[in-house]
C-alpha positions in Angstrom: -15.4 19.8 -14.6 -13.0 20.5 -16.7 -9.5 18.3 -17.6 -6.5 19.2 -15.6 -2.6 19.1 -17.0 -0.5 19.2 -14.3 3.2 18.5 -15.1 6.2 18.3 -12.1 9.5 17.8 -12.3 9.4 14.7 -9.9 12.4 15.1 -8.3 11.8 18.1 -7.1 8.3 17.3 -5.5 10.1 14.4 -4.2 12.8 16.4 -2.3 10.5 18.7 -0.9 8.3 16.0 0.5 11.1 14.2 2.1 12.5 17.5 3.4 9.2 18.4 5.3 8.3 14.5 6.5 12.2 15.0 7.9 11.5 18.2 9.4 8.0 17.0 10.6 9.6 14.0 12.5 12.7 16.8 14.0 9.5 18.9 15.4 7.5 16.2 16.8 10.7 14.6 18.6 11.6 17.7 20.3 7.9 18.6 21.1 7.9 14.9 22.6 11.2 15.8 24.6 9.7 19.0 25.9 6.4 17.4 27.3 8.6 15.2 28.6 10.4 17.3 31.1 7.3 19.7 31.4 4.9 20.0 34.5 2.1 20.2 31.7 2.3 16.4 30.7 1.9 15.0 34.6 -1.0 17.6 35.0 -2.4 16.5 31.3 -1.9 12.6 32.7 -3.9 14.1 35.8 -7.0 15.7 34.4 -7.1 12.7 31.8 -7.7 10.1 34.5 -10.0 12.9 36.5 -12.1 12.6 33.3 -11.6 9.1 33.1 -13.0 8.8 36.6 -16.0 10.7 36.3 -17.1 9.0 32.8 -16.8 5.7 34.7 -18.5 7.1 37.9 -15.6 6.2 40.0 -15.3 8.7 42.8 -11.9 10.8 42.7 -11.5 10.9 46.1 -10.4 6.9 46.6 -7.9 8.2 44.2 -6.6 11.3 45.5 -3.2 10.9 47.5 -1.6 14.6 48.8 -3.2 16.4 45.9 -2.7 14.5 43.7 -4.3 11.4 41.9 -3.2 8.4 42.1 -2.3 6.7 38.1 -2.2 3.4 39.1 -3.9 1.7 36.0 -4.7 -1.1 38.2 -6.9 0.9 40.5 -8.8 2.2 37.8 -9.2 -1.1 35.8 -10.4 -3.1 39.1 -11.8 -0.4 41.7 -15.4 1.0 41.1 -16.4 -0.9 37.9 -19.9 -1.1 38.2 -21.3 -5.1 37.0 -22.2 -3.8 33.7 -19.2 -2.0 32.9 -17.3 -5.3 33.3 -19.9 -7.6 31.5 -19.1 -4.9 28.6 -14.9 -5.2 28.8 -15.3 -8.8 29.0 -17.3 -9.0 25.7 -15.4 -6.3 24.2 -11.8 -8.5 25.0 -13.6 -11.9 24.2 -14.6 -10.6 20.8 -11.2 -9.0 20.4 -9.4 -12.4 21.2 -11.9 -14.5 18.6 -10.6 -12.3 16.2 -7.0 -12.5 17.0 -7.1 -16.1 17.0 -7.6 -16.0 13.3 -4.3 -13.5 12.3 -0.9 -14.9 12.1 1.7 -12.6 12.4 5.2 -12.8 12.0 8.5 -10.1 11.5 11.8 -9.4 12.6 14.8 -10.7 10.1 15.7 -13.5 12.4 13.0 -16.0 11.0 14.5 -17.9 8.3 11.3 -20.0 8.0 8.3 -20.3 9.0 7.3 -22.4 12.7 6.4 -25.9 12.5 3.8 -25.0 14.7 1.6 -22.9 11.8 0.9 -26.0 10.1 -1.8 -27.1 12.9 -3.3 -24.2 12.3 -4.8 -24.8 9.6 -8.5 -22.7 10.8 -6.6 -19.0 10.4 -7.9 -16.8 8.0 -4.9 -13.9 7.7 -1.1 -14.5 7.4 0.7 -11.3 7.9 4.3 -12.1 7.2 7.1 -9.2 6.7 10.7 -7.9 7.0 11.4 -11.7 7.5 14.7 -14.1 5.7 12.6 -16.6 4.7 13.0 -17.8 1.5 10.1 -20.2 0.7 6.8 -20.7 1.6 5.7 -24.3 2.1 3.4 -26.5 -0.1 1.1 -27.5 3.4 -0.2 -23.9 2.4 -2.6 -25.7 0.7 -4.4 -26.8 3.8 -5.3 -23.2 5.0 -8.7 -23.6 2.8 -10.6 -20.4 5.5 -7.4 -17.8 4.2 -8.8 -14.5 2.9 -5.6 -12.5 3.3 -2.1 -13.6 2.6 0.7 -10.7 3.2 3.9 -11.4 2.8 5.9 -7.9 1.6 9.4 -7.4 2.3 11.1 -11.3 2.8 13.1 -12.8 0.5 10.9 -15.3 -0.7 11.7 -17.1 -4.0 9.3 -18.2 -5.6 5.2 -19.4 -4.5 3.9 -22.9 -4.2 1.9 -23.9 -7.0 -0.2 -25.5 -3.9 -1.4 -21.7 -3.4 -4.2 -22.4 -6.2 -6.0 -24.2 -3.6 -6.8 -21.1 -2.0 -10.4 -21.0 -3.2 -11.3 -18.0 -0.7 -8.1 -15.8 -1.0 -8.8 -12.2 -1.4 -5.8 -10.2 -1.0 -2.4 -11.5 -1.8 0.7 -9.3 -1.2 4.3 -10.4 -2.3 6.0 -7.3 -3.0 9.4 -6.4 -2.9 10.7 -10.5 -2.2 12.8 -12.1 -5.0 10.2 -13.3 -7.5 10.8 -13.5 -10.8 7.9 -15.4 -12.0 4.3 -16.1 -10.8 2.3 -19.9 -10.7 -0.4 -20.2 -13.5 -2.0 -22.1 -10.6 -3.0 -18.4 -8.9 -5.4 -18.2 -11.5 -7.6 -20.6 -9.5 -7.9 -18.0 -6.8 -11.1 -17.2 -8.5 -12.1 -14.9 -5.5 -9.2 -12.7 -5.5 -9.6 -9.0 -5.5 -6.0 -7.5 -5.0 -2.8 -8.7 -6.5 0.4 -6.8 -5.5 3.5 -8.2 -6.4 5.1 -4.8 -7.0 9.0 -4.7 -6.0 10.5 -7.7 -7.0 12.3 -6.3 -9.9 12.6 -9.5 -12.0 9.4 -10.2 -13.0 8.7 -10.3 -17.1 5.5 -11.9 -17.8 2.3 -12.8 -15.9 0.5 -16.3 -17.3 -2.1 -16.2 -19.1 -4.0 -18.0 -16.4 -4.4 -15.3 -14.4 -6.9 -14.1 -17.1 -9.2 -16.1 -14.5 -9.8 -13.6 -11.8 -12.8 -11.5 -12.9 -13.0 -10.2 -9.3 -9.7 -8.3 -9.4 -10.1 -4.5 -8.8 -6.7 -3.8 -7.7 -3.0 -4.8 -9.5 0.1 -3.1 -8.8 3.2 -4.8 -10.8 5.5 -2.2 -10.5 9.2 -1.7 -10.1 9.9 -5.0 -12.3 10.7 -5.7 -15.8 7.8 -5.6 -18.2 8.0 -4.3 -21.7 4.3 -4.4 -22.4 1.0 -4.9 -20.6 0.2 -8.6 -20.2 -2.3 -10.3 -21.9 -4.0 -11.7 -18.7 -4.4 -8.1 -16.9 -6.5 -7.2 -20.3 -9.3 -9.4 -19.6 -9.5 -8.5 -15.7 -12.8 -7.2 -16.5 -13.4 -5.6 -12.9 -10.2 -3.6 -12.4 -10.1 -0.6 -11.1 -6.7 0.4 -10.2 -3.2 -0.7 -12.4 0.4 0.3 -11.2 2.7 -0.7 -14.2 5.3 2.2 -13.2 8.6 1.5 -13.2 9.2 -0.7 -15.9 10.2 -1.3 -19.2 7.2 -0.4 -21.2 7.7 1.0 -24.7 4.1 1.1 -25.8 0.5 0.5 -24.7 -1.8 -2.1 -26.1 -4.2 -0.6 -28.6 -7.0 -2.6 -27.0 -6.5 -0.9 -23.5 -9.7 0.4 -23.4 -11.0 -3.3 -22.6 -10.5 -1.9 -19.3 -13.8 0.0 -19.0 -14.0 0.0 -14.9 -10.2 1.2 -15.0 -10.2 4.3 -12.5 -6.7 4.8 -11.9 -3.7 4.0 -14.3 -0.1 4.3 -13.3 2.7 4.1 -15.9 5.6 6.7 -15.0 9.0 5.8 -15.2 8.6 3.4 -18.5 10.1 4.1 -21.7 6.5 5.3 -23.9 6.8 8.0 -26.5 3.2 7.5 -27.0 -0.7 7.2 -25.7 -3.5 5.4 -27.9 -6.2 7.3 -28.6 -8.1 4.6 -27.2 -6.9 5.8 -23.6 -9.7 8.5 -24.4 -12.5 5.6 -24.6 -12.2 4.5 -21.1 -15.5 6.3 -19.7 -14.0 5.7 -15.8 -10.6 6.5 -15.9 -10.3 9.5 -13.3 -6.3 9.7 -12.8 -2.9 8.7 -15.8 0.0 9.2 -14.5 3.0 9.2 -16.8 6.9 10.3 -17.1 6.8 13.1 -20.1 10.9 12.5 -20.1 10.4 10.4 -23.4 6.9 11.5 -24.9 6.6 12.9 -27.7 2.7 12.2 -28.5 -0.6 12.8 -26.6 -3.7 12.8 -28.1 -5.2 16.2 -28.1 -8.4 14.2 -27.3 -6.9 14.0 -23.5 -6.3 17.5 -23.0 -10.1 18.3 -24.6 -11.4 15.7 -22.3 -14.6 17.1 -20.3 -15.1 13.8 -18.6 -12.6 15.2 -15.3 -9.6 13.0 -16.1 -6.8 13.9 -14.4 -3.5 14.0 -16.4 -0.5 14.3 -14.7 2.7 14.1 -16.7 5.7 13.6 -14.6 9.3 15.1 -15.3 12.1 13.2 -13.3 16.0 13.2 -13.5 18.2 10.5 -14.4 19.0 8.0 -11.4 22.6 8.5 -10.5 24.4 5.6 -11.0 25.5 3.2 -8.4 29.4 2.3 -8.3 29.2 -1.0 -6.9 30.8 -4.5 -7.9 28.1 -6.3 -5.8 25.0 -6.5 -8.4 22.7 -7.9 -4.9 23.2 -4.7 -3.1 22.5 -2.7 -6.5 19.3 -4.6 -6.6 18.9 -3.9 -3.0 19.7 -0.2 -3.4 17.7 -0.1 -6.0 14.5 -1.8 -4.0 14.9 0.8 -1.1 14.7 3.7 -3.6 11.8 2.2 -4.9 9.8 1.8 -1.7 10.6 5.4 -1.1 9.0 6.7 -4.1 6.1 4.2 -4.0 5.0 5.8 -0.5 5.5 9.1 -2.2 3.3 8.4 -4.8 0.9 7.1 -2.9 0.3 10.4 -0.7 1.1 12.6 -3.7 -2.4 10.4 -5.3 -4.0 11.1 -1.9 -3.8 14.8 -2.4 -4.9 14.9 -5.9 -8.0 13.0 -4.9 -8.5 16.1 -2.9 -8.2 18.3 -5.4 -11.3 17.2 -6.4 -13.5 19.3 -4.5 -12.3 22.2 -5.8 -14.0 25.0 -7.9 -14.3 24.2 -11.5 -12.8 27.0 -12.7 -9.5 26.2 -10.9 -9.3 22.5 -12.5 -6.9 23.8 -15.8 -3.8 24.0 -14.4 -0.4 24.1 -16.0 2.2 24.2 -13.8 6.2 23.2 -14.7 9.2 23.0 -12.3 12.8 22.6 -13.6 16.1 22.4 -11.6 
């Protein structure tokens, strides 16, 4: 496999997939509205529960009334089940509730804080917490010793409770886009942790060195805040796989990057380099580097030469328009929204190049440049 240069202008990609998920969502509404009104959706509802019927062994004709059959959910559900089939729904639902028992969720903009109630439950192993007002999140955190997955993107949470070192199991801890603007040494006592997003919160400068503590990181996404170099802790995550750094304020890359020898992915558009290290070149996994060619004006030729199937992709995008605005929060807020925009962008534009993969070697050099 050869390397492969691709080089977009990223607004431009960006328009066009926005256009057609817009168009996409038009077609699908209208197609919706059409079945709607249509003959063909009550006679698709029809032969669905005729099937339905038949895989179950019930016999259609309890169900069929003047022609047609009868979609009463409740007949199907109670009439006909042989023992067995119920025995199996009963399991199925019993393990389903054992599970559920375990997952905290929480949304709606309403909730200021959390319910007194959630510190009884102290056995849960998942907090999924979003699109909330709450602010804070409370030092009894400390007690939820079984957690394994703490989400909490899009609230307007603060700061964390040092107390959250306590979490000696925690895997996956997700705080983007809140209000952070600094992070607890006392995470780096999460010794188990594996993925570390706290992209989004736009204030963020520095990580503590503590954090050098959590060898079983593979994933790390600090992007959209205010870093102007790579922090020493992320360095010596000896495991990780994946770093989204984008969107910053990064002027340079450490010369000692390739410390990062499982690094797979590397993300650093929209920063202010004018140059890669050579020693980008010594990192035997790294598959995919995305940057924003606006400001570079050095690549090692070694990148282009490379034979081990990295993927370069140099990104062109246009200036961001600037906001009139005397309210600096709804800037910030503006400014968050845009983000979360491009950050699902990026993540499908990453899926398709993954797929690009597969194809023949001799299409893998690729040069391609679009300009407004």
């Amino acid at each position: 496999m050869g390397h492969q240069v691709i080089i977009f202008d990223f607004s431009v990609i960006r328009g066009l997939w926005e256009t057609r998920v817009k168009k996409n969502k038009e077609r699908q509404k209208k197609e919706k509205e059409r079945l709607e009104k249509s003959a063909l959706e009550k006679i698709k509802q029809e032969w669905n529960l005729i099937l339905e019927c038949r895989k179950k062994g019930i016999p259609q004709s309890k169900y069929l009334k003047n022609g047609f059959v009868d979609i009463n959910a409740k007949n199907l559900d109670t009439s006909g089940k042989t023992p067995q089939l119920e025995k199996r729904h009963a399991l199925s639902d019993g393990v389903n509730k054992e599970q559920n028992k375990f997952i905290f969720h929480l949304s709606g903009e309403q909730w200021m804080e959390l319910p007194d109630s959630l510190k009884e439950q102290i056995y849960l192993k998942e907090w999924h917490v979003y699109n909330t007002s709450i602010q804070t999140i409370p030092a009894y955190i400390s007690l939820f010793q079984d957690l394994r997955v703490l989400e909490l993107s899009k609230n307007q949470i603060n700061y964390l409770p040092a107390e959250i070192g306590c979490l000696k199991n925690l895997k996956v801890l997700n705080v983007s886009f809140n209000n952070l603007k600094s992070v607890p040494p006392e995470l780096g006592d999460c010794e188990n942790l594996e993925k570390l997003d706290l992209s989004g919160n736009m204030e963020i400068t520095e990580l503590p060195f503590e954090l050098s503590n959590l060898k079983q990181l593979t994933f790390v996404d600090v992007s959209a805040n205010k870093f102007h170099s790579i922090p020493i802790c992320v360095l010596r995550m000896s495991n990780l796989q994946w770093l989204d750094i984008s969107s910053n304020n990064l002027k340079d890359l450490p010369e000692d990057i390739d410390r990062l020898d499982e690094l797979q992915t590397l993300l650093l558009q929209k920063n202010k380099l004018t140059y890669l290290p050579r020693a980008l070149v010594n990192m035997p996994k790294l598959s995919l580097l995305v940057v924003s060619g606006d400001d570079l004006v050095e690549i090692p030729t070694a990148i282009c030469e490379s034979t081990t199937g990295l993927k370069f992709v140099s990104l062109k995008d246009s200036p961001v328009e600037t906001i009139v605005c005397e309210d600096t929060e709804e800037i910030i807020e503006n400014e968050r929204e845009r983000e979360q925009v491009e950050k699902e962008f990026m993540k499908a534009y990453i899926e398709d190049l993954r797929e690009r993969e597969s194809t023949p070697s001799y299409t893998t050099k690729v040069m391609l440049s679009l300009q407004l």
